[in-house]
C-alpha positions in Angstrom: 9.5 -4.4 -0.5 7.6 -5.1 -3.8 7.5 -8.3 -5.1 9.2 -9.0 -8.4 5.8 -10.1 -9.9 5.0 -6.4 -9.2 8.2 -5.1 -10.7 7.5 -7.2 -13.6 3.6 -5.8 -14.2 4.7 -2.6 -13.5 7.4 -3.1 -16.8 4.7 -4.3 -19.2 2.5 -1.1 -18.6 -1.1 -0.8 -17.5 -3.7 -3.6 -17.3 -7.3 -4.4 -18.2 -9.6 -4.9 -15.0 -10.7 -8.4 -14.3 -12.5 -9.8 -11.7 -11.7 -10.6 -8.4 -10.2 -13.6 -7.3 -9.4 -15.1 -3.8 -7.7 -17.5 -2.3 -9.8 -19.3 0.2 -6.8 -21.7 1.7 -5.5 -18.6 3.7 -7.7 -18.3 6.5 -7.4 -15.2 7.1 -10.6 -13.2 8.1 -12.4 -11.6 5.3 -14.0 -7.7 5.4 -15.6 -5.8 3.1 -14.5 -2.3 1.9 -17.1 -0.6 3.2 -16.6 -1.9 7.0 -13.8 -0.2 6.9 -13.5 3.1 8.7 -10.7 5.5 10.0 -7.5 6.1 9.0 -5.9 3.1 6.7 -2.2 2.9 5.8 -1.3 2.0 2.4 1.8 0.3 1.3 3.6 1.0 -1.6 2.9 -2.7 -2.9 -0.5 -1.2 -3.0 -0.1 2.2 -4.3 1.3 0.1 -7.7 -1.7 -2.2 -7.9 -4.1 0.9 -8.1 -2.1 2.9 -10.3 -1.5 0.1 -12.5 -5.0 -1.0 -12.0 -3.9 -4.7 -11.3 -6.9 -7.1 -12.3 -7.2 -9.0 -9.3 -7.3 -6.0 -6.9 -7.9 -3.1 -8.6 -12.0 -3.8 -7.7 -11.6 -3.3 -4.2 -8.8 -0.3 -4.5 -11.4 1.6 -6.7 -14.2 0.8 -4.3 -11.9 2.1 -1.3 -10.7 5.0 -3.2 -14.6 5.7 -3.9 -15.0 5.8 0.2 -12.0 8.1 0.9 -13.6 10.2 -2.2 -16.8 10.3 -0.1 -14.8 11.6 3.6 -15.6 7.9 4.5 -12.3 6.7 5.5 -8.9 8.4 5.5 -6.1 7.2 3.2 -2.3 7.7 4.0 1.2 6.9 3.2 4.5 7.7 3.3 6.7 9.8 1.2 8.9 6.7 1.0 6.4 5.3 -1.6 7.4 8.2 -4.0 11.3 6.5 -4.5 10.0 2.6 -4.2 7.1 3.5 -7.1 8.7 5.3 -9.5 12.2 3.1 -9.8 10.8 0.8 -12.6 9.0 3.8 -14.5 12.3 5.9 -14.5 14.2 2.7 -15.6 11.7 2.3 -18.5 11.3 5.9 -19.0 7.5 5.1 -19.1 6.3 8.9 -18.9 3.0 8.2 -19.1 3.4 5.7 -16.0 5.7 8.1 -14.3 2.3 10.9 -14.1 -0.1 8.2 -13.3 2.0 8.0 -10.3 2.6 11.6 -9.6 -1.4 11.8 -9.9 -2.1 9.7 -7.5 0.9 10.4 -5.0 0.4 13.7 -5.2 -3.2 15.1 -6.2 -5.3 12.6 -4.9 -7.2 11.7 -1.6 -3.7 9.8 -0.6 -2.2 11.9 2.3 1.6 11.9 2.2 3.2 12.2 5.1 7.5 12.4 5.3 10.1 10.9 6.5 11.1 13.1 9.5 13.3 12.3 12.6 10.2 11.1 14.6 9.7 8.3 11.9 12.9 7.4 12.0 13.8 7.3 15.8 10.0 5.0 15.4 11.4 3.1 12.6 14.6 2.4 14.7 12.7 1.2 17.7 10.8 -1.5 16.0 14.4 -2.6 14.3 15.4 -3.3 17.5 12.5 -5.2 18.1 12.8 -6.7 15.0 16.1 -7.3 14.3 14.5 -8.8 10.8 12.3 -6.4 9.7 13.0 -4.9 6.6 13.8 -1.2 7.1 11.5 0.6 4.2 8.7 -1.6 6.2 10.0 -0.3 9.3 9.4 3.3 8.0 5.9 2.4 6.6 5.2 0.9 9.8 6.4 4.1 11.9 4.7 6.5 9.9 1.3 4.0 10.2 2.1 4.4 13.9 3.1 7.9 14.8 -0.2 8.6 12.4 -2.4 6.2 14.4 -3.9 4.8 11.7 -6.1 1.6 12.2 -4.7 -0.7 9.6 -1.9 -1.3 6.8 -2.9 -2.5 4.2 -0.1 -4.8 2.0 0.2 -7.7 0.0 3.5 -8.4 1.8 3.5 -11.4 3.6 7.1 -11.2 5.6 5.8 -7.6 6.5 2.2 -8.9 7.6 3.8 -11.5 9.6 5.2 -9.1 12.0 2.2 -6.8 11.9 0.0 -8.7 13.5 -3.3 -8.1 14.1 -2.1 -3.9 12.3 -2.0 -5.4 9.2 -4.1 -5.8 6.8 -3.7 -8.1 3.9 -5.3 -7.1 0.4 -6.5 -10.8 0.2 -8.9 -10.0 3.4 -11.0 -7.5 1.8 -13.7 -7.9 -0.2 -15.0 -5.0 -2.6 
């Protein structure tokens, strides 16, 4: 589910912040973090750009963290994201990486939720349905489900495709 460019930032460590950068040929409609409200889904993809503080979206992940901070809006994810963010840090016994990630996954204002039989009899159902849709996305999309939360939020584009109008690219918000 995350992109090799991802895989490949997460192997060269942590990055400086830099400003943010969009791409206007998308489209897509634009919102700023603090219109946001309710519960919000996170993707892994996106759990990796915060904890590796990735230049071009770490701006609007700190501002969003700073509204979960403040009760504002409710941040979730699955317990899946533990395995798919920590394979490259294990791989590169990067201990310093590998807390960063147990910081956030675990003592921050992130809400883990597991992978239980009710996620995946969900995560079966939209298979079916989507004979195409990859099955870690299909357990990210159960658990955004069966936790009714309003939005995820990825920078996947195969997985935003069959979202629909439930998913939330990073490249729509604005800090």
């Amino acid at each position: 589910m995350v992109p090799s460019a991802t895989s490949t930032a997460q192997a060269a460590g942590r990055r400086k912040l830099g400003s943010l950068r969009t791409t206007p040929e998308t489209g897509a409609r634009r919102m700023g973090v603090s219109s946001l409200s309710g519960t919000l889904y996170l993707d892994s993809n996106i759990i990796i750009y915060l904890v590796e503080q990735e230049p071009r979206y770490y701006p609007i992940l700190s501002a969003l963290l700073t509204k979960a901070n403040a009760g504002e809006v409710q941040l979730i994810c699955s317990e899946l994201a533990i395995l798919e963010c920590l394979v490259v840090p294990l791989r590169n016994q990067n201990l310093d990486l590998i807390q960063d990630y147990q910081d956030i996954l675990l003592y921050s204002d992130i809400r883990l939720f597991p992978v239980n039989v009710e996620v995946l009899y969900e995560a079966a159902r939209l298979r079916a349905l989507h004979p195409r849709l990859r099955i870690p996305d299909a357990i990210h999309w159960a658990t955004a489900t069966l936790q009714q939360a309003r939005y995820i939020l990825t920078n996947d584009a195969d997985f935003l495709r069959f979202l629909g109008t439930f998913g939330l690219g990073i490249e729509q918000l604005q800090p």
